[in-house]
N, C-alpha and C positions, 0 to 999 in steps of 0.2 A: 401302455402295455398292461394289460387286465392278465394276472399271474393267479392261481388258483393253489393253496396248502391243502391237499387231502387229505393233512392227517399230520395235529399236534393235538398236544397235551396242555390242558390247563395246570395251573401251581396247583396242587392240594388246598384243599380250604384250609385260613387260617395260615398261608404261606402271602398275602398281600393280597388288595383288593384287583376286582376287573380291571380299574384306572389304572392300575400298576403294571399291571400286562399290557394295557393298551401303551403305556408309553413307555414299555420296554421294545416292544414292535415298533411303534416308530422313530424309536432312537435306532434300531436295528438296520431300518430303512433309509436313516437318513445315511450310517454308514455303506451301505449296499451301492448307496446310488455313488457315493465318494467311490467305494471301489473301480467298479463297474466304469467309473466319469461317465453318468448318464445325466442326462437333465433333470432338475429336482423335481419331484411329484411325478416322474414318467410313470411309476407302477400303481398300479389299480392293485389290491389284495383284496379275494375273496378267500374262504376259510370254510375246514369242518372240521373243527371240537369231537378228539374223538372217546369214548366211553370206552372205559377198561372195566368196570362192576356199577351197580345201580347206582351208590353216591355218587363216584366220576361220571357218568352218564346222565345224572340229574344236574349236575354242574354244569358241565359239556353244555347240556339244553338251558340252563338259566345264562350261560354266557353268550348263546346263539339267539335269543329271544331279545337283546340288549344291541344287537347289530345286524343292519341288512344285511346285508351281503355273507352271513355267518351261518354254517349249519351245525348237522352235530349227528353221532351215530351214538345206539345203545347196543350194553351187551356186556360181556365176559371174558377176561383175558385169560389165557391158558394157568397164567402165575395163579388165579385168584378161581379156579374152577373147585378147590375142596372147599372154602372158604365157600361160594354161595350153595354146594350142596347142602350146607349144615344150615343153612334159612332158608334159601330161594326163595326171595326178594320178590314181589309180583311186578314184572316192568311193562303191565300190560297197558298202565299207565300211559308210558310215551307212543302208545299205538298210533293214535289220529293227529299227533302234532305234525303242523304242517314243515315245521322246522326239522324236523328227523327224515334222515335219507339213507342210511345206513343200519343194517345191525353190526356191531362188533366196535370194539376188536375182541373178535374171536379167535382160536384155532388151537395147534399144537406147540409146542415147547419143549422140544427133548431136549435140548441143551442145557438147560436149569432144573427143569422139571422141577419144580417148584410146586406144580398138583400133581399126584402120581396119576400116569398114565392113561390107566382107566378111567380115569375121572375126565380126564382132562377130554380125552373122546367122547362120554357122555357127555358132558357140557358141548363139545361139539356141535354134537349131534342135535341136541336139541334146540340149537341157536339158529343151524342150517334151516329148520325146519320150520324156527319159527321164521326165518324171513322170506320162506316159501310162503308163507301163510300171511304174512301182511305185505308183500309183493317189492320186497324192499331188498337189494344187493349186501351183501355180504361180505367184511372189511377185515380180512385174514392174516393173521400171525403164525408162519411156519417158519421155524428155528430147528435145524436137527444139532450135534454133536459135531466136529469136525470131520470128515471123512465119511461121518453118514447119511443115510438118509430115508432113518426111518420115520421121521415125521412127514417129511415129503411125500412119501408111499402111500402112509395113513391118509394124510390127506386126500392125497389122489382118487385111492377109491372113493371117499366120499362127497367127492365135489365131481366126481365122474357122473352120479347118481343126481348130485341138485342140481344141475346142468341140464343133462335130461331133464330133469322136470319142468325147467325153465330158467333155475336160480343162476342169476350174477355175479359175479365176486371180481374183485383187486387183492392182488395177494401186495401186501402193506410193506415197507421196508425190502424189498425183492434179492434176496441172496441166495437164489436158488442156483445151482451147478451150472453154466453154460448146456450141458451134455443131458442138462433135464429140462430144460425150463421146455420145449417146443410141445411136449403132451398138454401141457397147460393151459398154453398160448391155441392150441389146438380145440380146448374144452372153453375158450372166449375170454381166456384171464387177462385183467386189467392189469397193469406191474408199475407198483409206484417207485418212484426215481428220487433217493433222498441226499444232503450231501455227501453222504459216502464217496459217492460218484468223482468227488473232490479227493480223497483219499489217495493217499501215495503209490500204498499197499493192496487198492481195492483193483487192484487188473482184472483178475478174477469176474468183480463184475461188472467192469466196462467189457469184458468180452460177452459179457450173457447177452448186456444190451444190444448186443452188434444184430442179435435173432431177434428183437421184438419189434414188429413193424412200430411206425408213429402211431399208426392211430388207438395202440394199446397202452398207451404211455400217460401216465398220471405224475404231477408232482408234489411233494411232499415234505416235510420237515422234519416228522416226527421228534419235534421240539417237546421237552426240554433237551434231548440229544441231540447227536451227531450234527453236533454244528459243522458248517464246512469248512473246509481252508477258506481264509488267512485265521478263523473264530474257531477249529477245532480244538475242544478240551474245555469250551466256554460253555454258556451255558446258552442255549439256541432259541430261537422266537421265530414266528413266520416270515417276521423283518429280513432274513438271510434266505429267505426262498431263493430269492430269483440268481444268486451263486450256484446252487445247484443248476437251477434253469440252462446258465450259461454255460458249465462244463456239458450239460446233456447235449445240447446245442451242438457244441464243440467235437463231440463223439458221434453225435448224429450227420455231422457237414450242412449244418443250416443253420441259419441266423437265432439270434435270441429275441427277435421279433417273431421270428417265425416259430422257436420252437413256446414259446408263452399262449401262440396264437391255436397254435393246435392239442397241445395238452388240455389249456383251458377251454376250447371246444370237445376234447374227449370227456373232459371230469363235467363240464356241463349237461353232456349227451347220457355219460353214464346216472348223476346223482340227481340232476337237477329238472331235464325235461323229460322224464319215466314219472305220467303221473300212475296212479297203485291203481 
């Protein structure tokens, strides 16, 4: 089963080398397959490294240059949007690398806000624009406040508009309202499915999922977090993907062959054979 991570986190530089990641993953793997009691080596792991600011996005791609089957997105997280105002870094750099398939993570953050507001839309804005411009999808972080949902809003108008134009997007970690997500899903959003899905407490959004056909379904990690049950609170690697896989599977009513076979055919179709 060829299983596809659309979207972890390398260690910070200076937190251990590549080899250390790589065999934190497959210690991760070999536990997955215990869980799961699947045959040893059943899973294929492909991956994309995703970029939160120029240094993680320069990582990202020197981690994805060192493995086949590995990509890597660049870009600007909402936390880190006042921080690249005050340089703005030229990433124009990673334009023509053939390893880059994504811009972002990008988008909004009202729940930390962490860059104020206006910032955080400017940097938006200009990231939308530029992957309109080098013909590359768009790998989104929208977080509102409990109860709200004015980042969600924000967004919308603006991915209403890169839509029209042409632009692509997965909105990354997907906890958007059941009662919202169908505008979205309507405008061609990709909705990544991470352990959460595992979560005791995450009803919420196993209901969302119940509205997202298969074929808009990406899976993900967003390691170093939300590791999944039974490794919730641990510290996560793409090695635990295919846990998630299995609960989506399980909320979907189709097999874990079957849901590996199709997401990894989605994240394909979306990152992988869209030449620019």
């Amino acid at each position: 089963m060829k299983l596809f991570d659309t979207h972890f986190h390398l260690p910070e530089s200076g937190e251990g080398s590549f080899a250390d990641f790589d065999a934190a993953v497959a210690g991760h793997l070999i536990q997955s397959h215990k869980q799961l009691i699947l045959p040893d080596n059943s899973i294929e792991l492909a991956m994309v490294a995703a970029g939160g600011n120029y240094n993680c996005s320069r990582l990202a791609g020197e981690y994805a240059h060192c493995h086949d089957d590995c990509y890597y997105s660049c870009g600007v997280h909402p936390h880190d949007a006042a921080e690249y105002l005050q340089s703005k870094p030229d990433f124009s750099g990673f334009r023509n690398d053939p390893k880059l398939v994504a811009i972002g993570e990008i988008g909004l953050d009202y729940f930390y806000e962490e860059s104020p507001v206006a910032e955080q839309i400017e940097v938006f804005e200009y990231f939308l624009a530029l992957a309109l411009e080098w013909n590359l999808p768009a790998m989104l972080h929208i977080r509102d406040k409990e109860g709200a949902f004015d980042a969600g809003n924000a967004a919308f108008e603006r991915l209403d508009k890169f839509a029209v134009a042409g632009g692509r997007f997965v909105i990354h970690c997907c906890t958007i309202p059941e009662d919202k997500i169908s505008p979205f899903i309507d405008l061609g959003a990709m909705i990544g499915v991470t352990g959460m899905i595992t979560f005791k407490r995450a009803e919420n959004l196993r209901e969302m999922l119940k509205k997202v056909p298969l074929d808009r379904l990406m899976l993900e990690t967003d390691s170093p977090y939300l590791a999944p049950v039974p490794f919730r609170g641990k510290v996560n690697t793409p090695g635990l993907l295919v846990l998630a896989a299995q609960a989506l599977a399980i909320e979907k009513g189709v097999s874990l062959e079957e849901i590996c076979e199709i997401t990894t055919a989605n994240t394909e179709k979306f990152y992988i054979n869209n030449p620019r």
